[in-house]
C-alpha positions in Angstrom: -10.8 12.4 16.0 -12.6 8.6 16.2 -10.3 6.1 18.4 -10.5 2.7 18.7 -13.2 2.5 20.8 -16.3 0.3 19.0 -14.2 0.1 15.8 -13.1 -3.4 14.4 -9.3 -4.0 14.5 -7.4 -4.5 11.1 -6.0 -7.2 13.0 -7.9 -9.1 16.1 -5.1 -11.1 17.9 -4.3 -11.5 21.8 -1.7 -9.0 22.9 2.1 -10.1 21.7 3.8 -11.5 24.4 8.0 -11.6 25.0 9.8 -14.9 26.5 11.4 -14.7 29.8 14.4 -12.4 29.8 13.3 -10.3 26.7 10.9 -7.3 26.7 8.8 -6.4 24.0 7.2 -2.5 23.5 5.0 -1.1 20.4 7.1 1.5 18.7 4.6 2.9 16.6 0.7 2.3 17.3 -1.3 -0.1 15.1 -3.0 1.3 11.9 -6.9 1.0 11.7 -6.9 0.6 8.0 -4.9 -0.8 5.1 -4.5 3.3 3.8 -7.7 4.8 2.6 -8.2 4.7 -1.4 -11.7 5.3 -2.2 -14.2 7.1 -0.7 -18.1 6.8 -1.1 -21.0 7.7 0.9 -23.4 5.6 0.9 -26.8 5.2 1.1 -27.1 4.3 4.6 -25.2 7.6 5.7 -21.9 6.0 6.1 -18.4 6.6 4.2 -17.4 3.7 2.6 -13.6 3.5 2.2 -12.0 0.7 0.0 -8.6 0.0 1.1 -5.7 -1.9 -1.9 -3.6 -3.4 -0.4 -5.8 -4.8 2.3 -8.5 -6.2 -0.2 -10.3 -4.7 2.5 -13.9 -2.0 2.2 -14.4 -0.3 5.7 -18.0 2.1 6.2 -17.2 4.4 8.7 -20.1 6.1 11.0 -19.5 9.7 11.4 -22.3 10.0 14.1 -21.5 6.8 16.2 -17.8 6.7 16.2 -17.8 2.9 14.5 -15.4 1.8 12.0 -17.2 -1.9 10.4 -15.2 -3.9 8.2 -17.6 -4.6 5.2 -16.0 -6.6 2.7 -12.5 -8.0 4.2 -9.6 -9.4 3.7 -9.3 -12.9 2.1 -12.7 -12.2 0.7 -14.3 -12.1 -2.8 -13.1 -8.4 -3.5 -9.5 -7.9 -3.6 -7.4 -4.5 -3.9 -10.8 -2.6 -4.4 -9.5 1.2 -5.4 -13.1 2.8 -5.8 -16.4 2.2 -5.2 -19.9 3.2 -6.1 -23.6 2.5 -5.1 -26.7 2.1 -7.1 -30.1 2.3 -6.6 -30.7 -0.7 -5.2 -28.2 -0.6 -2.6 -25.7 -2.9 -4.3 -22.6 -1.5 -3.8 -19.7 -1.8 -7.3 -16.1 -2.0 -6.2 -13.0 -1.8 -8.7 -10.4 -3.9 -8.3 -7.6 -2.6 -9.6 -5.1 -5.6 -9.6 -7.1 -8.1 -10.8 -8.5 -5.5 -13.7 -11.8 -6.1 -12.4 -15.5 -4.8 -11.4 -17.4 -6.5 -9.1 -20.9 -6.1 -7.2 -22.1 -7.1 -3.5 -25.3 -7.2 -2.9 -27.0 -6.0 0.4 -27.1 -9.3 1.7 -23.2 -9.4 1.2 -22.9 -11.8 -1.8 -20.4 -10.7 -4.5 -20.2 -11.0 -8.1 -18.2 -10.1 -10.9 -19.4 -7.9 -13.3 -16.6 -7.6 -15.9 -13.3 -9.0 -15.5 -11.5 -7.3 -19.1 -10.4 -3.9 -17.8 -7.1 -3.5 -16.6 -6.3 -1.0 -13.9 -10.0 -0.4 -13.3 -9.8 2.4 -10.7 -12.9 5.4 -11.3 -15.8 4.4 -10.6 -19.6 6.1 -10.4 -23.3 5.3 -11.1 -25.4 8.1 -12.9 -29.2 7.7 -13.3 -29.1 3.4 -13.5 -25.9 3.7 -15.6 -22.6 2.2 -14.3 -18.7 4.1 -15.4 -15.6 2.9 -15.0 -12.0 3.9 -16.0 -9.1 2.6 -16.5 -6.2 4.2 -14.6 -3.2 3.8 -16.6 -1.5 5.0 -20.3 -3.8 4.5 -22.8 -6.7 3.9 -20.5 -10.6 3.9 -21.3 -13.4 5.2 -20.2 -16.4 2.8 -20.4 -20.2 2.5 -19.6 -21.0 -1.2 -18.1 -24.7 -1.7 -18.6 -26.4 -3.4 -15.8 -28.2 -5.6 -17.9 -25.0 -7.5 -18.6 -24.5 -6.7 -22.2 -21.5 -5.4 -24.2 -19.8 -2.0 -22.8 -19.5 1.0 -24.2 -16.5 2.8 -24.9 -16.8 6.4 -24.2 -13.0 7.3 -24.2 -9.9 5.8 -25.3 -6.4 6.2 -25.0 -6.4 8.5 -22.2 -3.1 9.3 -19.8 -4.4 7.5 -16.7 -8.1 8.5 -15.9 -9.0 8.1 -11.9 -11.8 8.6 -9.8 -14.9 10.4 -11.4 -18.0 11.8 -11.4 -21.2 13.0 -13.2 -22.0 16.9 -13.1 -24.8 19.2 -12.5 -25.0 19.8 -16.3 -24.9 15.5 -16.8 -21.5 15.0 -18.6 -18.7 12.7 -16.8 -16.0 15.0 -15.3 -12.2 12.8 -15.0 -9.4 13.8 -14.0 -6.3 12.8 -16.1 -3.5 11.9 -14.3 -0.7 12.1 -16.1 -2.0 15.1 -18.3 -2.5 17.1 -14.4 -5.7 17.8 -16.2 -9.6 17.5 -16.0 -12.0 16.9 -18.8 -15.4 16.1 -18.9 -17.6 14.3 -21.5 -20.7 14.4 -23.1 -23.1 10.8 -22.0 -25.6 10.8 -24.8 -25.7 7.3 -26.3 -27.6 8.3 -29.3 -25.3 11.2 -30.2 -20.9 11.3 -30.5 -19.0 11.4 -27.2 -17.8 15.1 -27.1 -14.3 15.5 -24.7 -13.4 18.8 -23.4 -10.6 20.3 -21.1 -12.3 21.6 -17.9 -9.1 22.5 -15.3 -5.1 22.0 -16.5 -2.0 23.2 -14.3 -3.1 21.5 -11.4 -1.1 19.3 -8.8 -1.9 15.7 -10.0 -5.3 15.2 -9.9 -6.9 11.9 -9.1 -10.3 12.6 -8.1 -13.6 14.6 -9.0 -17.1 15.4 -7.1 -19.5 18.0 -7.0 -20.6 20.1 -3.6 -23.9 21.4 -3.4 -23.2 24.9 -5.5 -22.0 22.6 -8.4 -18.7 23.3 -7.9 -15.9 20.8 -8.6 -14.2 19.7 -5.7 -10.6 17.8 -6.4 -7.8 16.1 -4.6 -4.4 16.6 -5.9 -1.6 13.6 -4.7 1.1 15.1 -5.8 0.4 18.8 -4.4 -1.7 17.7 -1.5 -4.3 20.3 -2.1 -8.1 20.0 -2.4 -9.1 22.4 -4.7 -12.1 24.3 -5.9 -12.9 24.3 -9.0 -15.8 26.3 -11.7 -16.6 23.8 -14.3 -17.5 26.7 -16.6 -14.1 28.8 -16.2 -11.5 26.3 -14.9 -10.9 28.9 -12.1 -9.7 27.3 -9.1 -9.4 27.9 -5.3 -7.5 25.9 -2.0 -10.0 24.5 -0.1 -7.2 23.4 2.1 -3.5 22.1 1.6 -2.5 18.8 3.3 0.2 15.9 2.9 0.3 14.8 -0.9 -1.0 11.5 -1.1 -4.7 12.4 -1.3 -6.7 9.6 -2.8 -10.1 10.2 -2.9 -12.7 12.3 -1.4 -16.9 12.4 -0.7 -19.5 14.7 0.9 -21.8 13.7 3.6 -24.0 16.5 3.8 -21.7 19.6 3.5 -19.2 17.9 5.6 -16.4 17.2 2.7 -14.1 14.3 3.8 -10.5 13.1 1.5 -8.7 10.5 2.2 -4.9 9.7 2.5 -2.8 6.7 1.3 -1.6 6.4 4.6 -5.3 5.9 5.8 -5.6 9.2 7.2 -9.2 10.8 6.4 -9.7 14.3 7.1 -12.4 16.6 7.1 -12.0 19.9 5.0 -13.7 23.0 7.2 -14.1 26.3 6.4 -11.1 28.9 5.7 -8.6 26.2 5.1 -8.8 24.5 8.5 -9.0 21.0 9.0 -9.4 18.4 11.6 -8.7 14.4 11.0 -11.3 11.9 11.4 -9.2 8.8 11.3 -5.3 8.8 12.0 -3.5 7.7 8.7 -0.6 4.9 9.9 1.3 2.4 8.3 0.1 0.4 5.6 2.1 -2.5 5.8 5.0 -2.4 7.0 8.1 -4.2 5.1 11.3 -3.9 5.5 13.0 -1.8 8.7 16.7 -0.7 8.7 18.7 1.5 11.4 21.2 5.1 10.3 23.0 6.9 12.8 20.4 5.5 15.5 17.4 6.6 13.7 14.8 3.5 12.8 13.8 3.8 9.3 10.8 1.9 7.7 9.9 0.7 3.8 6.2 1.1 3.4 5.4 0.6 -0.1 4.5 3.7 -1.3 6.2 5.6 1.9 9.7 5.7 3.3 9.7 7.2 7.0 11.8 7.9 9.7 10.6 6.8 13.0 10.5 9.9 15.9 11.8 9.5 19.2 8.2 9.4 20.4 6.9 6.4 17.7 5.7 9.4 15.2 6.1 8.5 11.4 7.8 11.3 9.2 7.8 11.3 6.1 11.6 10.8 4.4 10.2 10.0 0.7 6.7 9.2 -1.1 5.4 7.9 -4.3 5.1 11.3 -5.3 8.2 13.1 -3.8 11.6 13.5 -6.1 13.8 11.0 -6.5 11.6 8.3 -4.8 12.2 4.3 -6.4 9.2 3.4 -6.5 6.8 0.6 -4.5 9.9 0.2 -1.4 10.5 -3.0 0.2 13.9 -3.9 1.0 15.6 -1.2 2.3 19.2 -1.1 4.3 21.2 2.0 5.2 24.4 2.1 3.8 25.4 5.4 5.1 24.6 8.9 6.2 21.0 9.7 4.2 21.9 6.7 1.6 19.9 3.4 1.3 20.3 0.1 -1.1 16.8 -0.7 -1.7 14.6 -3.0 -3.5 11.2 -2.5 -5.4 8.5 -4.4 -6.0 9.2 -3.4 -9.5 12.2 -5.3 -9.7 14.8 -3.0 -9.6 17.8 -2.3 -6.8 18.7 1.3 -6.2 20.9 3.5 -4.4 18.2 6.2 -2.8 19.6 9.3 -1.1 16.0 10.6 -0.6 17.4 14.2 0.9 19.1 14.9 -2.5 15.9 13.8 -4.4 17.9 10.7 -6.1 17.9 7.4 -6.9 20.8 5.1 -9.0 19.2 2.2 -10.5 21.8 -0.6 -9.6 19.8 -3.4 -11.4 16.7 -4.1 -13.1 14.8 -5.8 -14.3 13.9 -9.1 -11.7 10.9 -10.3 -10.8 9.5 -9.8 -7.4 12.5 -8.0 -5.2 12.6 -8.9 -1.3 15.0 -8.7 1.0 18.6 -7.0 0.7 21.4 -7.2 2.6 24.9 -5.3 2.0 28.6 -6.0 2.9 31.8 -4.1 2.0 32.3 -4.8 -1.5 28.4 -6.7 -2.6 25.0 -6.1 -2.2 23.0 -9.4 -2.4 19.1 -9.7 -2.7 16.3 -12.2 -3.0 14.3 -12.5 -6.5 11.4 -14.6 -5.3 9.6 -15.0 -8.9 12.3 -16.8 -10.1 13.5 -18.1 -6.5 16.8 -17.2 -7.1 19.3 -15.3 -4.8 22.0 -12.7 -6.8 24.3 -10.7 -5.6 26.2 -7.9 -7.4 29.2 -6.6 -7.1 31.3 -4.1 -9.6 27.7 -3.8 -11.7 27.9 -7.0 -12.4 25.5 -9.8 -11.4 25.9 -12.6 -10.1 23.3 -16.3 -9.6 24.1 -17.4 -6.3 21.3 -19.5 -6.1 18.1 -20.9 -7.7 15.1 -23.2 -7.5 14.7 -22.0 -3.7 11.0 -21.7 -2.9 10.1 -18.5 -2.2 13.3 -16.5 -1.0 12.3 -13.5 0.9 14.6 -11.9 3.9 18.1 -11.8 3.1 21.4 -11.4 6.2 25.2 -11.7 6.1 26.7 -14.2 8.5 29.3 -13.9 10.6 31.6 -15.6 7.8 30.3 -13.4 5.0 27.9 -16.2 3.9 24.6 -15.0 2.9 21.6 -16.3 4.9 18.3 -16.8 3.1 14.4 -17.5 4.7 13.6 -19.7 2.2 9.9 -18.8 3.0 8.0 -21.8 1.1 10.5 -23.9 2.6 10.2 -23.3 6.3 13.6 -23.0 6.1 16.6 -20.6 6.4 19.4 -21.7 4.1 23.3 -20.8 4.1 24.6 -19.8 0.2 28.0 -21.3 -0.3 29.1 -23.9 -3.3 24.7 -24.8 -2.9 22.3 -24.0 -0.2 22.4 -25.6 3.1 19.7 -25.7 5.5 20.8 -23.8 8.7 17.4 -23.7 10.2 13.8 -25.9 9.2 10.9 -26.4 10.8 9.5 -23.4 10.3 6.2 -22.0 9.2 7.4 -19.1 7.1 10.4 -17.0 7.8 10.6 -14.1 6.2 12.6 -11.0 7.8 16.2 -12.2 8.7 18.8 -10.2 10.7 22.4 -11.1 12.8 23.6 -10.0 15.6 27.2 -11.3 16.6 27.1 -15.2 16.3 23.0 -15.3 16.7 20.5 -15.1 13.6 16.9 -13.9 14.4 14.5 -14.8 12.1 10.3 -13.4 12.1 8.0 -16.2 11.4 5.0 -14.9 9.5 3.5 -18.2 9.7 4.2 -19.0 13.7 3.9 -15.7 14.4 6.9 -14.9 16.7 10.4 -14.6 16.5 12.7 -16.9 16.8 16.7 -16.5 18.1 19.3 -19.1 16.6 22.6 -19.4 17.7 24.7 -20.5 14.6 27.8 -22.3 17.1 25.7 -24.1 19.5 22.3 -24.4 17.3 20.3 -23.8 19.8 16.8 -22.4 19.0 14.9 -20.1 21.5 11.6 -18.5 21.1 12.1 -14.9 22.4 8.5 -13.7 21.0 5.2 -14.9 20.4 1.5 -14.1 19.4 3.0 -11.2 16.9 0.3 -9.6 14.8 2.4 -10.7 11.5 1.4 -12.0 8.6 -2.1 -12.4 7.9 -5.1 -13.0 10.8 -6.0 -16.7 11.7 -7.9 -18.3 9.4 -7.6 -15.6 6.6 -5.9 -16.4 3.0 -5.0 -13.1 1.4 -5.2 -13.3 -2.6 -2.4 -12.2 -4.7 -2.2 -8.4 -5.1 -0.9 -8.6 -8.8 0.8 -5.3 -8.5 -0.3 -1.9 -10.8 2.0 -0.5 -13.2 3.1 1.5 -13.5 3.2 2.7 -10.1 3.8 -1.1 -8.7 4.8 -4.3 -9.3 3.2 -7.5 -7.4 3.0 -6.3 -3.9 3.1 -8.6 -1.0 4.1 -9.2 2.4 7.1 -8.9 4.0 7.9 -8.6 8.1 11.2 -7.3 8.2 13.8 -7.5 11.3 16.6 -5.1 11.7 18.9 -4.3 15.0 19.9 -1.0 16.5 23.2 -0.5 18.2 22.1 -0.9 21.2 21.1 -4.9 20.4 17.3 -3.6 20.1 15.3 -5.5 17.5 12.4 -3.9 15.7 9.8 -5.3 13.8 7.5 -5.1 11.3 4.1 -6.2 12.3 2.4 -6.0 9.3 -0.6 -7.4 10.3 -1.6 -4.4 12.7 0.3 -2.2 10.9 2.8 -1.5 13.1 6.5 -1.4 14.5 7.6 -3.5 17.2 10.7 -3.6 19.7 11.9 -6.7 21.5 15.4 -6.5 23.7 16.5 -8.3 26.5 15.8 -7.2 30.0 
């Protein structure tokens, strides 16, 4: 397995340091990548790995153990899903939030090619021509020529295309989502596009390539298997079962290689072995909250319980029964039962061991934080920057016009506490909203303990303790990998449905019983423990 030695950080920082008094510990280690979505090798030998919600493209060199960031974060490219290389060298990314294709060059300048294709997620060049589909209901397949004139629409109305490729015999092979199907079509322009089922009954497919026998070889995120496939029969074979949450995969040589969304990449040996390349880890992470003494953490498309020994396992996934979709604010309101919030808008009651969710509310726009006390559940709507709370199934405005509401607490008088993140401020809900703390950069994660509020600081990067009788501010931790690196300005991740709504940052705070803090150190991608010594 590569380690960090000679590979760039996701995050370059100086170590996080605790104040006098406090002690500060990593509780999970720091992820190398922002998960792994597409994969591509690419001309110069290495395996190109585009990364979503990092707006991030990686290469990765098998033979010297170097991980490169290519295209990063706060640059042209943003969410790329897939990418593809043509003769030239210039490298085509998807990007699958912004419903967009875009080029870089080999001399690193970027480009858009088309702009008009929403969920653009497969991507592959064939003999000078350049494919793309469209990875939702009612998506398209489509030839972009590289000359710049009008595409070509091969395929319509398809149940969410993904990542595909060209075969031996020169017709497009896609996998179809939705349908847990593959098909492949026919590529002459001077003739009618011909469809036809290749492969059904299979474990959600989401991509297609071709080993050296011209055998399909697919991942399956739902199943976790990689299967093979014949084109000609549909008969099909485990190459290896894994996690589901396979992405993507590619060959370099005979060396086959799949990806995870947790940024794990693996490489698929002979008789159903395996042995990872790169350790998958978190990909943000959002929200934290403690059960029964066990940390648990909101990861988007994840929800995991935190092992004694910093391991992440697995509670729910995007995939798994039950699940709410894209998590972000999540609190434990009892044994194996959370209040959550999605980036989807919607609140739910998850009991992820039953396989259930009970949609509370829907509906918002842009769900944070959520906090819970005996009879009301109140959470933070920053679309609208309103605060609700809802009791009984009914909903209630507490507040509105706040600028950016993210982390949500209770106070010790049952008033809720809001980071009013565009603010700098933390504000106390009442008959209006009264500033309890300013001066900040950008709170966002918010939890109490006793009379003292603790509030993350994604801008300042530290953490910050507040004592709501005496007002006395203290700066327990500093130097945090939160929020984004210096000098970097993320671009809006407009969110894919229907798997996700706008997704975005969130460095959550939550206590254990012990008084233990633990935070989310979403720059690194990973969990952090401050307590007092």
């Amino acid at each position: 397995m590569l380690t960090s030695d000679g590979m760039d950080a996701r995050y370059a920082a100086p170590n996080p340091t605790a104040a006098p008094g406090w002690q500060l510990r990593r509780v999970t280690e720091p992820s190398r990548l922002f998960g792994a979505n597409g994969l591509r090798t690419g001309p110069d030998g290495r395996v190109y790995v585009a990364q979503v919600t990092g707006s991030q493209i990686s290469a990765l060199d098998l033979g010297a153990g170097r991980l490169e960031t290519v295209s990063p974060k706060g640059g042209d490219i943003i969410a790329p899903d897939d990418v593809a290389f043509g003769a030239d060298g210039t490298l085509y990314a998807t990007e699958v939030m912004d419903g967009r294709v875009s080029a870089r060059d080999t001399a690193g300048r970027s480009r858009v090619v088309r702009d008009d294709l929403p969920c653009a997620n497969g991507i592959t060049v064939h003999q000078g021509r350049l494919f793309v589909g469209e990875c939702r209901d009612g998506g398209r397949l489509m030839e972009l020529p590289l000359d710049g004139s009008a595409p070509r629409v091969l395929l319509e109305n398809l149940p969410s295309p993904n990542a595909m490729e060209v075969g031996p015999d020169g017709w497009l092979y896609y996998p179809l989502m939705t349908a847990n199907e593959i098909w492949r079509v026919s590529l002459d322009p001077d003739k009618p596009y011909e469809a036809q089922r290749v492969a059904t009954g299979l474990g959600v497919p989401d991509a297609v390539k071709f080993d050296a026998q011209g055998f399909i070889v697919s991942t399956q995120v739902a199943s976790g298997q990689v299967l093979r496939i014949d084109a000609r029969t549909g008969e099909k074979s485990v190459l290896a079962q894994l996690t589901p949450g396979l992405d993507n995969l590619t060959f370099v040589g005979d060396r086959i290689l799949v990806s995870n969304f947790t940024g794990e990449i693996t490489e698929i040996l002979p008789g159903g072995r395996t042995q990872t390349v790169l350790a998958g880890g978190l990909n943000w992470p959002l929200d934290l909250t403690v059960a029964d003494g066990r940390l648990y953490v909101a990861d988007g498309t994840y929800f995991y319980a935190v092992g004694a020994d910093g391991s992440l396992q697995t509670v729910g996934m995007l995939f798994s029964p039950g699940y709410p979709g894209f998590l972000r604010g999540v609190t434990a309101v009892g044994s194996d039962e959370f209040v959550v919030t999605t980036s989807g808008g919607q609140v739910g009651r998850y009991r992820p061991a039953a396989g259930e969710t009970d949609y509370l509310a829907t509906d918002f726009d842009q769900l944070y934080g959520v906090a819970v006390d005996a009879d009301a559940i109140f959470f933070a709507e920053l679309g609208t920057g309103r605060v609700h709370s809802l009791r009984g199934g009914s909903v209630e405005t507490l507040a509105t016009g706040l600028d950016a509401p993210v982390g949500v607490a209770i106070g010790p008088d049952g008033a809720p506490l809001v980071a009013e993140s565009g603010a700098g401020r933390v504000v106390r809900l009442g008959s209006g909203a009264e500033t309890v703390v300013d001066g900040l950069a950008q709170p966002q994660g918010l939890t109490v303990l006793g009379e003292r509020l603790y509030i993350v600081d994604a801008g300042a990067k530290n953490v910050v303790e507040f004592d709501l009788n005496t007002r006395q501010r203290t700066e327990i931790a500093s130097g945090l990998p939160v929020g984004a690196p210096p000098g970097v300005q993320p671009k809006p991740l407009k969110g894919m449905p229907p798997f996700s709504g706008p997704q975005g940052p969130f460095a959550g705070i939550t206590a254990g019983d012990d008084g233990t803090l633990y935070i989310s150190a979403d720059g690194d991608g990973s969990v952090l423990a401050v307590r007092r010594t």
